[in-house]
C-alpha positions in Angstrom: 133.2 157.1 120.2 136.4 156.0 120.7 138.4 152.1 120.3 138.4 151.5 123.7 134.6 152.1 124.2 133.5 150.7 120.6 136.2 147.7 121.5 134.5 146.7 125.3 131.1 146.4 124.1 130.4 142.7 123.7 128.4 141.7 121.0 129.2 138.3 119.1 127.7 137.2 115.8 124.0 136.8 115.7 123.3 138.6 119.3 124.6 142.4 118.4 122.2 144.2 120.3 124.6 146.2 122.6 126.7 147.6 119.6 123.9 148.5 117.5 122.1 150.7 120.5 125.5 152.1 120.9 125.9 153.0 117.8 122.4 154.6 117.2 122.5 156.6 120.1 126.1 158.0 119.4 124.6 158.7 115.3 121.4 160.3 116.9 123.9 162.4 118.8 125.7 163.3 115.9 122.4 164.6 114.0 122.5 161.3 111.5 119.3 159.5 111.2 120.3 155.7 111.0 118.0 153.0 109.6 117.5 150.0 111.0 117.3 147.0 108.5 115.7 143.6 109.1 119.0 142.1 109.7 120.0 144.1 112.4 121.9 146.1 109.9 122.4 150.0 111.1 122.5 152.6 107.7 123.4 155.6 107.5 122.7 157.7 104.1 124.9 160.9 103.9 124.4 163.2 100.6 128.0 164.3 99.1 128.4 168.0 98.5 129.7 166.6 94.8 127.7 167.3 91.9 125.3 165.4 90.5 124.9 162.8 89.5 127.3 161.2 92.2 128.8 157.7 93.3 126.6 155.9 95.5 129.2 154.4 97.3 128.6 151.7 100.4 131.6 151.6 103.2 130.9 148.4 104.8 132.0 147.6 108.3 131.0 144.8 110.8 129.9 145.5 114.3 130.1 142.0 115.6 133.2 139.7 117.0 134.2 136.4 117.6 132.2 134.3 120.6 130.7 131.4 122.5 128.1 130.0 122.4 126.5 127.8 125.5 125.6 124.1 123.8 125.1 122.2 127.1 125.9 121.8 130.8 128.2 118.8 132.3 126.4 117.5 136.1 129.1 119.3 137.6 128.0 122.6 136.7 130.1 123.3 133.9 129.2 124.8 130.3 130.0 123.6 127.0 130.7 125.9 124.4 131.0 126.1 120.3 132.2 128.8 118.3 130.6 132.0 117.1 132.5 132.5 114.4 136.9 131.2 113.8 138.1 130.6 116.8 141.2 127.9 117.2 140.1 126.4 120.5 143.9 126.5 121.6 143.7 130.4 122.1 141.2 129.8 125.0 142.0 127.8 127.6 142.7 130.0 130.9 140.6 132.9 129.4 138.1 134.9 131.4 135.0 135.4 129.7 131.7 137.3 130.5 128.1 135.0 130.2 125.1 136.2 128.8 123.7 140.1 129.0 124.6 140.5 132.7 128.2 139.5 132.3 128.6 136.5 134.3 132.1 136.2 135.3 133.8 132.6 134.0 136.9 131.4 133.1 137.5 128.8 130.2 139.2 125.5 131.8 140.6 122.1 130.8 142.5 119.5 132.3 146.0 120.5 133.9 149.3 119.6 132.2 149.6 118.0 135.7 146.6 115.7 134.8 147.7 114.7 131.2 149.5 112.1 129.5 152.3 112.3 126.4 149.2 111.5 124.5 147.2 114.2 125.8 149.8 116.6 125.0 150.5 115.8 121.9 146.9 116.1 121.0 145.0 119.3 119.9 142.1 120.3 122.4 139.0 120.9 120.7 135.7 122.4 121.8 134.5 118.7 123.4 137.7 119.2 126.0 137.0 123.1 127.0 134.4 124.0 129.1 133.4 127.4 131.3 133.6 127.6 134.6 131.1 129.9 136.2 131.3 128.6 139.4 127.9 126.8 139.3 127.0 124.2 142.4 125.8 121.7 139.6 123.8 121.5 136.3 120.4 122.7 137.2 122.2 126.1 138.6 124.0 126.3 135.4 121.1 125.9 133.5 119.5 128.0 135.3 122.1 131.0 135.2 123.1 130.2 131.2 120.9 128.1 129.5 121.4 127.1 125.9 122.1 129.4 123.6 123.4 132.1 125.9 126.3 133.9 123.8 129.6 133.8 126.0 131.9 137.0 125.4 135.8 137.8 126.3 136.5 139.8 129.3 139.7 141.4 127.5 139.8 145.4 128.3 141.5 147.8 126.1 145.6 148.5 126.8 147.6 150.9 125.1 151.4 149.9 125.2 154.8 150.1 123.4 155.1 153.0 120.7 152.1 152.9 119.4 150.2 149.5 119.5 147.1 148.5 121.4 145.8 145.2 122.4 141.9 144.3 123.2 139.1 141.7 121.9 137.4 142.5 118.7 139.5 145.2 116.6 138.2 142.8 114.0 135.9 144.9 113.2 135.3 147.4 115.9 138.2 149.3 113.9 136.2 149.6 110.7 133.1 151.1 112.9 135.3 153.4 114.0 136.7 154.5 110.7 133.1 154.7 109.2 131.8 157.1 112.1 135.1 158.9 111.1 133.8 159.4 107.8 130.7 160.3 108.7 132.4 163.7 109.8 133.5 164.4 106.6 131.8 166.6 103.2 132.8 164.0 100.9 131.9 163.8 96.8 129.8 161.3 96.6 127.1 160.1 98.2 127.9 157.4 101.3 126.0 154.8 102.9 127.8 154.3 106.0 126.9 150.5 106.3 127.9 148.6 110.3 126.6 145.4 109.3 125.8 142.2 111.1 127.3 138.5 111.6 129.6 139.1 109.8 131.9 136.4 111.3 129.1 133.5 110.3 128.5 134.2 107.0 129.0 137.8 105.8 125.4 137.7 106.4 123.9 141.2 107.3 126.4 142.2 103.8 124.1 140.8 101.7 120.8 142.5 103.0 122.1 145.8 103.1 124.2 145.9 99.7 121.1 144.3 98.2 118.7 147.5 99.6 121.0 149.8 99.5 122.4 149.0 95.6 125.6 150.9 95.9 127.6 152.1 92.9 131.0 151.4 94.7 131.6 148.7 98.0 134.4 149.8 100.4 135.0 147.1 103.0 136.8 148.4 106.2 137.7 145.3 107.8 141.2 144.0 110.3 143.0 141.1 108.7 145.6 138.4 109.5 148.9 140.0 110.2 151.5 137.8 111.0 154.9 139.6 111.4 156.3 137.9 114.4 159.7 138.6 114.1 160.6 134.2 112.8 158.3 134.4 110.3 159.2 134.3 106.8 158.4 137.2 104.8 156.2 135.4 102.6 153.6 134.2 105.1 153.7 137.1 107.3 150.4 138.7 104.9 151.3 142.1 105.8 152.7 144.0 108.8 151.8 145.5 112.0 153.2 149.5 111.7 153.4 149.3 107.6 149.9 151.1 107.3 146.7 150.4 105.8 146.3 146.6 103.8 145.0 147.1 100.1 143.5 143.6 99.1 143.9 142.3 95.7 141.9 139.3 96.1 140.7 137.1 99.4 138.8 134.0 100.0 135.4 135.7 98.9 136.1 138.4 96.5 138.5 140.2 93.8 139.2 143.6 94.2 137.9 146.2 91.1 141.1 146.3 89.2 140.5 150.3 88.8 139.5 150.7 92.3 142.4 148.5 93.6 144.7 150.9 91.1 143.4 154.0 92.4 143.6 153.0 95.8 147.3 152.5 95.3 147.8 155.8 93.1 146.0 157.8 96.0 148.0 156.8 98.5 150.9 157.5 96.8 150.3 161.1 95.7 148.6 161.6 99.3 151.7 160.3 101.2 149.5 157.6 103.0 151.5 154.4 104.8 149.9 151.8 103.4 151.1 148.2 101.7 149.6 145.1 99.2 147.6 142.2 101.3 150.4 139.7 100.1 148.5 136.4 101.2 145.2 135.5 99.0 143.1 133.5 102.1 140.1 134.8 104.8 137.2 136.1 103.7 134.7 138.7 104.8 131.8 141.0 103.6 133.1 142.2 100.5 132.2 139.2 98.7 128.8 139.7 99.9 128.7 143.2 98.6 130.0 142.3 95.5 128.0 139.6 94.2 124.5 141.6 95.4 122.0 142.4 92.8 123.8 142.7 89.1 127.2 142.8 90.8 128.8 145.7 92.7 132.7 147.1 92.2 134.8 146.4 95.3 137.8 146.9 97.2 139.0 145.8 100.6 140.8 148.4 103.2 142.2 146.5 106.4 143.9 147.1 109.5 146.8 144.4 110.1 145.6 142.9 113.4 148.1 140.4 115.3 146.6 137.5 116.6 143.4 137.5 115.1 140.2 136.2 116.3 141.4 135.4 119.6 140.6 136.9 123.3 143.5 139.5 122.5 144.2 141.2 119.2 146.8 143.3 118.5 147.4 146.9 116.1 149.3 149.5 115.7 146.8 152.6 116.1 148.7 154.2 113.1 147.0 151.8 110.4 143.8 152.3 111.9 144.5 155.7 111.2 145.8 155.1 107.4 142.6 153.2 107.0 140.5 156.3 107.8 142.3 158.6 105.9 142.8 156.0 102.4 139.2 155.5 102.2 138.2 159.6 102.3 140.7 160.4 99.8 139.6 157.0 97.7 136.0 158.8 97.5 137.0 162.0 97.2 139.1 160.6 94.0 136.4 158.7 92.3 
């Protein structure tokens, strides 16, 4: 399965239905047999050809993105929206978005500049100024077609472009699913749970289930984090950059890395000649904190992809880190 077809598949936080079937029927295909946890979480155990006794080691990845969520309906017709996860309501105006499982076209709309006042302007919109337009004749049709509750996705397709880079919704973390099923490929050492986990993006939530079944040795988070090289950006604040390789994270918002496994990740890229660079901003968070603080406690170490414009209708990466991400984390294993 490839990042256009694992990035197209809409399936925000707390409704990931049409990832997970996709992903269980591509497993199945592969001759894996995937559990399905009470979170929604899809697991995959795969022995390592290592001698025993081997790492147990988890490689995490989220399968669901940044949404909407339908919280009421104006007389005109219109919906009201809150956020499935971080989303800075002044990435969406203008946007076309698909409601509810049969993809109802909309289009995310606010008043025109035309329309507002030096006041208005100045002002940030927030979710109580943004609603969807689905084209509705009034509020009993738009309850009717998406009633409360109905997850809103973005209609952003996949586009390669430039040398290199490619834009689309959700490489946060459709990238890490597609690393993991990567691995799954691979004779590796030690013994890997292959882990696509849910909401994610509301609470590292489906994390803590599965690390807590699944009591892993090791936790590998594949994830895409803030990159923010735009060209007038000091160095300090860009976090790491687009192009640069894979993001080793020393510490975020929710967990420290293992000192040794942060090391090792470092000393294996070196002697393995794989691009890769130091997180250099301590801020986000995501499921490695989870992971780590399951059970007694659990080692960790975040692997990310440096994804422009983050949690927004259109993310940007350069496929190459994507790639350096796959390949750290199989020779991280293999080296442990």
């Amino acid at each position: 399965m490839d990042l256009k077809t694992l990035t197209e598949i809409n399936a925000p936080s707390g409704h990931e239905q049409a990832i997970r079937r996709a992903l269980l029927e591509e497993l199945k295909a592969k001759g894996h047999k995937p559990y399905l946890d009470r979170m929604g979480n899809v697991i995959v155990v795969k022995e390592g050809k290592g001698g025993a006794p081997r790492k147990r080691v988890m490689v995490a990845a989220h399968m669901d993105e940044v949404g909407l969520i339908v919280s009421g309906h104006t007389e005109g017709g219109f919906l009201q929206v809150k956020a499935a996860g971080g989303i800075d309501p002044r990435v969406l105006i203008s946007k076309r978005v698909l409601v509810g499982d049969d993809n109802l076209p909309g289009v995310i709309g606010a008043m025109a500049i035309h329309l507002q006042t030096p006041a208005d302007r100045a002002r940030v919109m927030g979710y109580r100024d943004i609603v969807v337009d689905i084209g509705a004749a009034d509020k009993k049709e738009a309850e009717k077609l998406a009633p409360i509750g109905t997850y809103i996705s973005f209609d952003t397709p996949y586009v390669a472009y430039g040398e290199g880079y490619a834009c689309a919704k959700a490489f946060d973390d459709r990238v890490g699913c597609w690393s993991i099923l990567k691995l799954l490929e691979e004779d590796l050492n030690c013994d890997l749970v292959a882990a696509f986990v849910s909401e994610e993006e509301v609470g590292c939530r489906g994390a803590s289930g599965a690390a807590f079944s699944q009591e892993p040795d090791v936790g590998i988070v594949l994830e895409g984090t803030t990159c923010n090289n735009l060209g007038n950006v000091p160095e300090v604040s860009q976090v790491c950059k687009a192009g640069e390789g894979v993001a080793v994270s020393f510490m975020d918002g929710a967990s420290i890395g293992n000192r040794a496994l942060f090391r090792k990740a470092l000393e294996v890229a070196e002697k393995e000649g794989i691009c890769h660079q130091v997180k250099s901003s301590v801020s986000g968070g995501n499921d490695g904190g989870a992971i780590q603080r399951a059970r007694d406690g659990v080692p960790v170490l975040v692997l990310s992809v440096p994804c422009r414009y983050i949690h927004s209708p259109s993310t940007v990466i350069k496929l190459s880190d994507a790639e350096s991400q796959f390949e750290l984390c199989k020779a991280l294993i293999n080296a442990l």
